[in-house]
ZARO-906998 format. One record per residue: residue in one letter; z, x, y of N, C-alpha, C in turn. Coordinates in steps of 0.001 Angstrom, whole numbers, plus 500000, padded with zeros to 6 digits. Example, Ala and Ser with C-alpha at 12.3 -4.5 7.8 and 13.67 -1.06 7.14 Angstrom:
BEGIN
A507800513190494310507800512300495500507800513200496700S507080512850497750507140513670498940507870512900500030
***
This chain:
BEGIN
X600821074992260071602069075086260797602505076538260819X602978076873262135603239078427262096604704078788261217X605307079590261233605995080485260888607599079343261087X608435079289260698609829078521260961609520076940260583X608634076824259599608516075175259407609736074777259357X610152073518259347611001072608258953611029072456257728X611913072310256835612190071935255714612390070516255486X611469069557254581611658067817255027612976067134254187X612972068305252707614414067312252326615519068155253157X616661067034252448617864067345253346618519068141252898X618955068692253701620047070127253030621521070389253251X621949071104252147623731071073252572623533072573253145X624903072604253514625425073390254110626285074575252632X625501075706253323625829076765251658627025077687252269X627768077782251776629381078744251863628715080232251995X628948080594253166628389082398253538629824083221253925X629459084058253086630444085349253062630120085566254733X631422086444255641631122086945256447630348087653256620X629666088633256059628353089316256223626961088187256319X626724087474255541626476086681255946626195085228256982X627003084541257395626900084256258482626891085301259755X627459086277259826626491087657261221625436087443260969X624056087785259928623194088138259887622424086848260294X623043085407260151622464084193260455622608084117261856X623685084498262214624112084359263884622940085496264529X622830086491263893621862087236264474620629087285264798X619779086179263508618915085622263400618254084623264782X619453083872264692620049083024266200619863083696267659X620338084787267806620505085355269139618811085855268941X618288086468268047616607086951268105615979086155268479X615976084529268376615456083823268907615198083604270567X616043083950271192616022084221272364614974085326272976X614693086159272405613291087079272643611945086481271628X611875085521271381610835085306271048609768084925272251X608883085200271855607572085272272893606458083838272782X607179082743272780606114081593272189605586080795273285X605079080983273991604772079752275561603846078902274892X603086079020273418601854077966273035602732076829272664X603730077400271514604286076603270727605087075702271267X606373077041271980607258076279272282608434076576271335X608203077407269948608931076577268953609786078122268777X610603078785268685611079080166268658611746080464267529X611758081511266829611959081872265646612429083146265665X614120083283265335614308084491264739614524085078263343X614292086298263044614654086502261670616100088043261550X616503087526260566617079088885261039617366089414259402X617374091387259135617144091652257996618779092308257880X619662092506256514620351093464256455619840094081254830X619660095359255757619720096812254869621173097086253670X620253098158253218621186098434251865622663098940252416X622823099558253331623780100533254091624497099205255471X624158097988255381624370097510256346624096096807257605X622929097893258155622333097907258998621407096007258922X621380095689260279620694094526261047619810095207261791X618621094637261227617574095012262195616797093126262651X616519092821263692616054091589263896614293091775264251X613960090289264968612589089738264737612715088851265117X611543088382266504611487086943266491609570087016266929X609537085482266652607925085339266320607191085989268188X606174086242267946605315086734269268603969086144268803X603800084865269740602489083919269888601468084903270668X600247084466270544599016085081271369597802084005271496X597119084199272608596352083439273168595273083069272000X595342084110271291594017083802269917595226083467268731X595723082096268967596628082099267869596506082902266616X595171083242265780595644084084264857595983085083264821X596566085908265935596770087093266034598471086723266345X598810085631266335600527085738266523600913086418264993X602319086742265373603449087449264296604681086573264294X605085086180262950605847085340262652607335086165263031X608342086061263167609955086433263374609966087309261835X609822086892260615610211087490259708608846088587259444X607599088800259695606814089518259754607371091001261155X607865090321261973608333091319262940609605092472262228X610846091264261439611700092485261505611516093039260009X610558092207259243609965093468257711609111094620258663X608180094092259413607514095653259877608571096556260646X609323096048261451610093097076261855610846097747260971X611319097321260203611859097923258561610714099394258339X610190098975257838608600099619257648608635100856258757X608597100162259392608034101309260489609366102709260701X610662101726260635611857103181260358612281103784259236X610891103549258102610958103801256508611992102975256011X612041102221256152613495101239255775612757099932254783X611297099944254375611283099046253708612074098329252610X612447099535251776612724099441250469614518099313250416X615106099328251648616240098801251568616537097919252356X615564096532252027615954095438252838616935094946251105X617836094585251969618787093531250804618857092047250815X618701090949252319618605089816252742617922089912254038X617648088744254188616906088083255492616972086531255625X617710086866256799618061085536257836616974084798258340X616926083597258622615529082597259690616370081651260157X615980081319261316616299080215262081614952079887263132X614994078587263429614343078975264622614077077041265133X613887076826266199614329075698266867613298075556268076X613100074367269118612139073952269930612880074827271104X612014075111271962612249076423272838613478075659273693X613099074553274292613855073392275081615042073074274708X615617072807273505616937072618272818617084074043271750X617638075108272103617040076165270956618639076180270185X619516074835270186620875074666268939619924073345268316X618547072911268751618342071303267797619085070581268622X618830069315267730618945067936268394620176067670267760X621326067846267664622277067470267319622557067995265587X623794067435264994623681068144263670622671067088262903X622504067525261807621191067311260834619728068042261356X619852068841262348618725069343262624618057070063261180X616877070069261377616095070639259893616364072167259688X616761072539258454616550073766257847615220074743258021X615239075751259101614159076328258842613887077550257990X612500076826257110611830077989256207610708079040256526X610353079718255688609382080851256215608260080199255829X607007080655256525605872079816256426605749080641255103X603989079941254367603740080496253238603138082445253907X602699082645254436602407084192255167603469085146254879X604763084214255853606143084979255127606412085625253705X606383084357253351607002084597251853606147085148251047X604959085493251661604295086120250881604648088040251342X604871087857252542604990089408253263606950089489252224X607701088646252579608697088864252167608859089265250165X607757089126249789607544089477248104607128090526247948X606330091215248766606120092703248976607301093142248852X608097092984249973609560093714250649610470093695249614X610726092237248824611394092372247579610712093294246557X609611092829246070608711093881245021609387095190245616X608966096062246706609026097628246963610956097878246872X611580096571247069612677096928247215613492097452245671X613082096385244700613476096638243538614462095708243184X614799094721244109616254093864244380615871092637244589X616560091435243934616241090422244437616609090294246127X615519089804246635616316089774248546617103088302248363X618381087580249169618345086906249600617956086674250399X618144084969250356616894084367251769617843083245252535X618162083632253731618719082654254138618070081927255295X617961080661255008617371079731255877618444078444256735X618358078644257870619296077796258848618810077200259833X619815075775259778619064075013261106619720075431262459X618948074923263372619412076068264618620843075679265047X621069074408264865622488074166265325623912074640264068X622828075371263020624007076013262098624923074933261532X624273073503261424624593072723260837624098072948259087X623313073748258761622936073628257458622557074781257414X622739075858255888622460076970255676621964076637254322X620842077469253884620263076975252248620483078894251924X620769078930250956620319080055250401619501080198249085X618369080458249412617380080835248458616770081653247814X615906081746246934615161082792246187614427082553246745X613398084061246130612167083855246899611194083302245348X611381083382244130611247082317242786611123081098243872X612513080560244138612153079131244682611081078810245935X610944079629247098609836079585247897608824080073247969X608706080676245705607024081025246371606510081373244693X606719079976244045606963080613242383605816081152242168X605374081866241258603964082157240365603690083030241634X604192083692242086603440084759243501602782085805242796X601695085785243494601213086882243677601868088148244355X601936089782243564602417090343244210601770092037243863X602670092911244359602057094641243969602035094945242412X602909093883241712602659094476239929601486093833239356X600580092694240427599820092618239800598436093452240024X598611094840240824597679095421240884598290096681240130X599366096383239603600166097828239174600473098811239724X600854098441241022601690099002241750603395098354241445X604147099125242078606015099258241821606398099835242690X607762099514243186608784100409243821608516101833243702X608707103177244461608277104189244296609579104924244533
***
């Protein structure tokens, strides 16, 4: 399953500081540039920096499916790419069927980062030095989870186990 699985248990709805819900809403509007005609299924992510800053991401499918890029792989590399790795602080996901892109009414499913993600997103924490939050939402913003990345990806593999660190 690509990138924005569904989450199968049920989820409440988690109390977000205003900075928070922006960065979910933002997450939301990235979805709208996602590039998926295979799927169908659109995914945004969206990051805030140490200073503030929103930088977004949404997934880009390709004809050789393994060459697509997940929403949260888009806005960590763009991080990356404006030297901004190391001050990601949180990251937003949402993402919904291209056709209904609020879901099917409320209880729509919580979307999580595939395992690829959370593995790219343990780097980003590792180099950051900070725990990241992780916020995961269903598209109709009926349900917000906020998570660790401990909880979506325990026993990870990561850069201290080659002995590498934050620099």
């Amino acid at each position: 399953m690509e990138c924005g699985a569904a989450m199968s248990e049920e989820a409440g709805q988690t109390a977000l500081n205003a900075q928070e819900r922006a960065l979910v809403e933002a997450a939301h509007g990235a979805m709208a540039n996602a590039h998926a005609p295979y799927s169908r299924f659109a995914v945004g992510a969206a990051l805030l920096l140490s200073d503030g800053t929103v930088l977004t991401g949404s997934n880009f499918e390709n004809a050789s499916y393994g060459l697509s890029l997940c929403a949260e792989t888009v806005a960590i590399a763009a991080a990356n790419a404006q030297g901004r790795l190391r001050d990601i602080a949180a990251i937003a996901v949402t993402g919904g069927a291209m056709d209904d892109p609020m879901g099917s009414g409320e209880g729509s499913p919580v979307i999580t980062p595939c395992g690829r993600c959370r593995q790219i997103i343990k780097e980003a924490q590792d180099m950051s030095g900070r725990r990241l939050a992780i916020l995961c939402a269903a598209p109709d913003g009926s349900a917000v989870l906020r998570l660790t990345l401990d909880e979506l990806l325990p026993h990870a593999f990561g850069p201290a186990n080659l002995g590498i660190g934050p620099t």
